[in-house]
C-alpha positions, 0 to 999 in steps of 0.5 A: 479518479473515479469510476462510472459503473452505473448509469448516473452513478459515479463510482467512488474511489480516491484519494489524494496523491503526491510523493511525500518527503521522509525527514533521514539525514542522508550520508554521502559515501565517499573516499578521501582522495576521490572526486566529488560525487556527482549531484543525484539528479531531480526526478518526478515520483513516477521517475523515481519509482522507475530507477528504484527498480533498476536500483535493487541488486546490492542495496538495501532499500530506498526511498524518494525525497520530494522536498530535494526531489531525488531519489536516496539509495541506501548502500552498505558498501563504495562499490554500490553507492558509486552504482547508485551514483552513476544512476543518479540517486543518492547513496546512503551509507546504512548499518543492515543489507536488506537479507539481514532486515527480511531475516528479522522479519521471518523471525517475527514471522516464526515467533510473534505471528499475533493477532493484532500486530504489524511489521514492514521494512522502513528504508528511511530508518533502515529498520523493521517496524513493529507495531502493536494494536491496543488488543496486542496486551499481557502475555501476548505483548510480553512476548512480541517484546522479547522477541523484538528485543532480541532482534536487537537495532534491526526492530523498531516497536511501536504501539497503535491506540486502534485496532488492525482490522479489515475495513468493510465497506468502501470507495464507490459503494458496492452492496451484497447481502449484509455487506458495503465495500468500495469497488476498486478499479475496473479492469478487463479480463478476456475482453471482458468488464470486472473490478477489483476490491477487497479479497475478504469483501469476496470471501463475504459476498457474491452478488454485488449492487450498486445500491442497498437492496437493488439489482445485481450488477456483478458477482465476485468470480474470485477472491483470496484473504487472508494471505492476500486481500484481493477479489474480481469481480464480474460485470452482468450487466450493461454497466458503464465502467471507465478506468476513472476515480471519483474525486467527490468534487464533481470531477474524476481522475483517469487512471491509466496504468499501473504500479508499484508505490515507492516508500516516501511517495505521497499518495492518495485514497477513495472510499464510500465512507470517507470520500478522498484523503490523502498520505505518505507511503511508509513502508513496502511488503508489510504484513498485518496479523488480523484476527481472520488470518496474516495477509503479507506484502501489503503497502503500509501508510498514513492515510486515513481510512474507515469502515467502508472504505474496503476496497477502494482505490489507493493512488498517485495521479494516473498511477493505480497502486492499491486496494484498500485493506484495513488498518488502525484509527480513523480520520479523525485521529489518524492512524495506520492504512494498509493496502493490497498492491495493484500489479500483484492483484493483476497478474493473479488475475491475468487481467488490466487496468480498463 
């Protein structure tokens, strides 16, 4: 995907996309005397991300398998899983409803709020994930851990050898003064031509080039971080601006609409410093304490990313999806990516994919 916004410049953002399989063993519901479930249905990514959204009342997460290309249900009760069956997803039987896992997360909210830490609802392994960075030590780690351990099996903590941080730079390289990041989509507001990027490149820069030094070609109208991390920026120029995605192989990827991501979807991400990667949708409305503040509802995944990457695009196909945050590791070790979804970017703005 790639968008032109300059003349004989291609803008930068990309990424490589798929839905991915979570490896959970799946357990159908079922009563000794009932017939046979019916088989889930084989769905396409997008498919599943539409019936997931029909699928969110009385269950407790989900996610799509797409080795056996359905979409899996998880269920605390028969009565669901025969509602979820009768969709044609597969229910799975799991020990904690979604209330009980967003009140653990509001509990780590309260208590453990640190610099340096993460969390977000896994559906695969029906727990909250918690992730510690390598600054997260001493007191403050003791702490983390007597609260996640008072959340009993509904918490799962991990440790990152990196660090959560907000990664400045980005898909196709934006410049302001002292600043790089990654334009993410173009859009259109009130008929007229903007991009979005990352709301804490905003916060830091509000005249934007398309090269170091160079002339203006927007400047940043709104931006909000941390809470959230997303900016609009405004075209001043006459700047080309399709709704496209550079791949970095001499083509671009037409984006077309957008959506949220499904846990387990594989997923693809642009940006100036390391051009096209791609990954797997871990988990949905994580939140991430960096040291400038907490951004929450954010898609927590795999895919690699650097300094410079800010902002850039994270897709599936034609799907806009996210807006590159920060995260942990980089794309030689790998690590933790997390990126500020698209629709909620969208509807602040009052704008659209174009």
């Amino acid at each position: 995907m790639k968008h032109r916004r300059i003349p004989n410049r291609r803008a930068v953002m990309a990424g490589a996309g798929a839905l991915a399989l979570a490896a959970t063993a799946t357990v159908t519901l079922a009563n000794a005397n009932a017939a046979p479930a019916p088989e889930p249905a084989e769905l396409t990514s997008a498919a599943a991300t539409a019936l997931a959204s029909q699928l969110k009342t009385g269950t407790a997460g989900a996610f799509y398998d797409a080795k056996a290309r359905k979409l899996v249900v998880n269920v605390v009760s028969e009565a669901a899983a025969k509602a979820v069956r009768a969709k044609g997803a597969e229910a799975r039987l799991v020990r904690h409803t979604l209330a009980q896992l967003d009140t653990a997360r509001q509990t780590l909210k309260t208590k453990a709020t640190i610099p340096g830490t993460s969390w977000g609802i896994d559906p695969q392994r029906n727990k909250v994930v918690v992730t510690a960075d390598r600054t997260v030590k001493g007191a403050r780690l003791d702490r983390l851990t007597k609260v996640a351990e008072a959340l009993g099996d509904k918490v799962e903590l991990r440790h990152s050898k990196g660090e959560f941080k907000p990664f400045i730079g980005g898909g196709d390289a934006i410049w302001g003064s002292g600043a790089r990041c990654s334009l993410g989509f173009n859009v259109v507001k009130d008929g007229q031509p903007y991009f979005l990027t990352a709301g804490h490149c905003g916060n830091d820069v509000k005249s934007w080039s398309d090269k170091q030094g160079g002339s203006e070609i927007a400047t940043t109208e709104a931006s909000t971080f941390p809470g959230h991390d997303y900016s609009l920026v405004k075209y001043t120029g006459s700047t080309e601006h399709p709704s496209e995605v550079d791949l970095y192989n001499g083509s671009t990827q037409k984006i077309t609409k957008a959506a949220e991501a499904t846990v387990g979807e594989k997923v693809q991400r642009s940006g100036s410093t390391t051009q096209v990667h791609d990954g797997t949708v871990k988990a949905l409305n994580a939140s991430v304490n960096y040291q400038e503040g907490t951004v929450d509802g954010l898609i927590q995944t795999d895919v690699c990313a650097e300094p410079g990457d800010s902002g850039g695009a994270l897709f599936d196909g034609e799907t806009a999806l996210g807006l590159t945050s920060g995260g942990s590791g980089d794309c030689s070790a790998g690590g933790e990516t997390f990126f500020q979804p698209v629709p909620q970017a969208l509807e602040a703005y009052g704008a659209q994919l174009g």
